[in-house]
C-alpha positions in Angstrom: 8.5 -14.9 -5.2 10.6 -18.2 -3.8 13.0 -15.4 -2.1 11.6 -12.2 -1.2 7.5 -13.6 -0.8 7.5 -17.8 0.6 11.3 -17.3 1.8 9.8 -14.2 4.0 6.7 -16.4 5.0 8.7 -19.0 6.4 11.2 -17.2 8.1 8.0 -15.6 9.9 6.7 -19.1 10.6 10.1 -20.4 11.9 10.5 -17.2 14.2 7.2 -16.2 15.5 6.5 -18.8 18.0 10.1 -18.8 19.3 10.1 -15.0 20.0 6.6 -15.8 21.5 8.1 -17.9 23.8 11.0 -15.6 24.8 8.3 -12.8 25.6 8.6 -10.6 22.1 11.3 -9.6 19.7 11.8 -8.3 16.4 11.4 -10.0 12.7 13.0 -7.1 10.1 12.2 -8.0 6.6 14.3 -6.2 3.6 11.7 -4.2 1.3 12.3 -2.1 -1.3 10.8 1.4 -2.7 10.1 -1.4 -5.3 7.3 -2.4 -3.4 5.1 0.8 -3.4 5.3 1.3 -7.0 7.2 -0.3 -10.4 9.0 0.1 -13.6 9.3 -1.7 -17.1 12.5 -3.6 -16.0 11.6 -4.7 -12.7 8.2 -5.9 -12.7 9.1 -9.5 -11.3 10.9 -7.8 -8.7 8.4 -5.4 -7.7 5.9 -7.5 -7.4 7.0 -10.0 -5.4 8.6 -6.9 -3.1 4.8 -5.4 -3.1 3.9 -8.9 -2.3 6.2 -9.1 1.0 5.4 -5.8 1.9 1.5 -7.1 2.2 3.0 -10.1 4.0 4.8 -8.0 6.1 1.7 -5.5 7.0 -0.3 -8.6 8.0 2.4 -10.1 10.6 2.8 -7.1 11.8 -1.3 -7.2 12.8 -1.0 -10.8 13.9 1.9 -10.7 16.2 1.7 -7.4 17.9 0.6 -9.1 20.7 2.8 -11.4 21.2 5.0 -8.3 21.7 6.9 -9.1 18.7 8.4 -6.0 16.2 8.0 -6.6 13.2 10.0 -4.4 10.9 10.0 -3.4 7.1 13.2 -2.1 6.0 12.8 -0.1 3.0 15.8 1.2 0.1 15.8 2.6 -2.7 19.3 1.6 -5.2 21.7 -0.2 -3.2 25.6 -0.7 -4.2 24.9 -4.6 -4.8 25.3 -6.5 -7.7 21.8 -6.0 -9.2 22.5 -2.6 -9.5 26.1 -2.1 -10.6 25.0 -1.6 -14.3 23.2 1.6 -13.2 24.5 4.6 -12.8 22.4 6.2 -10.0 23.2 7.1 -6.9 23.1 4.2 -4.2 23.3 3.7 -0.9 25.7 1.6 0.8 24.5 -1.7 2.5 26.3 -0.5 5.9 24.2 2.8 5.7 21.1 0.8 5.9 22.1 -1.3 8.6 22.8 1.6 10.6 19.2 3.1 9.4 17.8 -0.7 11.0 19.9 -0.3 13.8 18.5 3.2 14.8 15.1 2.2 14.0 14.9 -1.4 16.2 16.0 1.0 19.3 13.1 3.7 18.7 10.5 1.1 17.8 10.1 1.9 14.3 8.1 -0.6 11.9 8.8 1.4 8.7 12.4 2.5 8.0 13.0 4.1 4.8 16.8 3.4 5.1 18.3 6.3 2.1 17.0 9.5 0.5 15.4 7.6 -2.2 13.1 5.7 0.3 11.9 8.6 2.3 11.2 10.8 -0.5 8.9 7.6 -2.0 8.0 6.9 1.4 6.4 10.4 2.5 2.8 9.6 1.1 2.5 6.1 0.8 3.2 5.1 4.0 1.5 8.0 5.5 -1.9 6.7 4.0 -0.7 2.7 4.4 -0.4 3.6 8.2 -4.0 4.7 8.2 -5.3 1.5 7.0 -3.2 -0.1 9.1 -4.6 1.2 12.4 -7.9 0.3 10.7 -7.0 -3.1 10.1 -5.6 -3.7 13.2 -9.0 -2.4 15.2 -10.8 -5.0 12.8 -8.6 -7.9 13.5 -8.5 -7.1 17.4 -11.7 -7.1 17.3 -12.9 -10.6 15.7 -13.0 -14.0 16.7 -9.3 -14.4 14.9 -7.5 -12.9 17.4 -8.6 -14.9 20.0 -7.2 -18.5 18.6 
């Protein structure tokens, strides 16, 4: 939670009111296919991933009119050393950055970076985007939005 949830939070803090200032920008926070669902020997993980994932969905909402991007990057095994005891295919680190790069020039808040991520990623964020546009006509529409 110190790393993936609060250190996520106060990056967002840190950043938001300085892209504000420079008329928009882009905040890109790491995910995981971890964060839509879990297993037995990840649990910790997944939930503080599912944790920045809701984090990130709410940023998102607040800070869409500042004109500021706000990005979740999303993999499934990556060739780090969390994973080198499993043997499963993973996906290179440089393969996701080129995933992020791709999506920051289209615009695109939800980039399932590998194979792994965009077969997870078919449904869930389907329906998540859904809610989203929901959520977003709720908060536009109360007296939040206009502090």
């Amino acid at each position: 939670m110190d790393t993936n949830y609060f250190g996520t939070l106060n990056m967002c803090r840190a950043f938001a009111p300085v892209l504000k200032r420079n008329g928009g920008g882009a905040l890109v926070n790491m995910l995981s296919v971890a964060s839509w669902s879990t297993a037995g020997f990840i649990g910790g993980y997944s939930a503080s991933k599912m944790a920045e994932l809701a984090l990130t969905r709410g940023v998102r909402i607040e800070l869409r009119s500042q004109r500021t991007l706000v990005v979740g990057v999303y993999a499934g095994f990556v060739d780090t050393d969390m994973t080198k005891n499993l043997t499963v295919p993973k996906v290179r680190p440089e393969d996701i950055a080129a995933a992020l790069v791709s999506g920051l020039e289209n615009g695109i808040e939800e980039i399932p970076a590998d194979e792994r991520s965009r077969e997870v990623a078919t449904n869930f964020v389907r329906e998540s985007r859904i809610r989203e546009e929901i959520n977003q006509k709720i908060w536009d529409e109360s007296p939040y939005s206009k502090q």
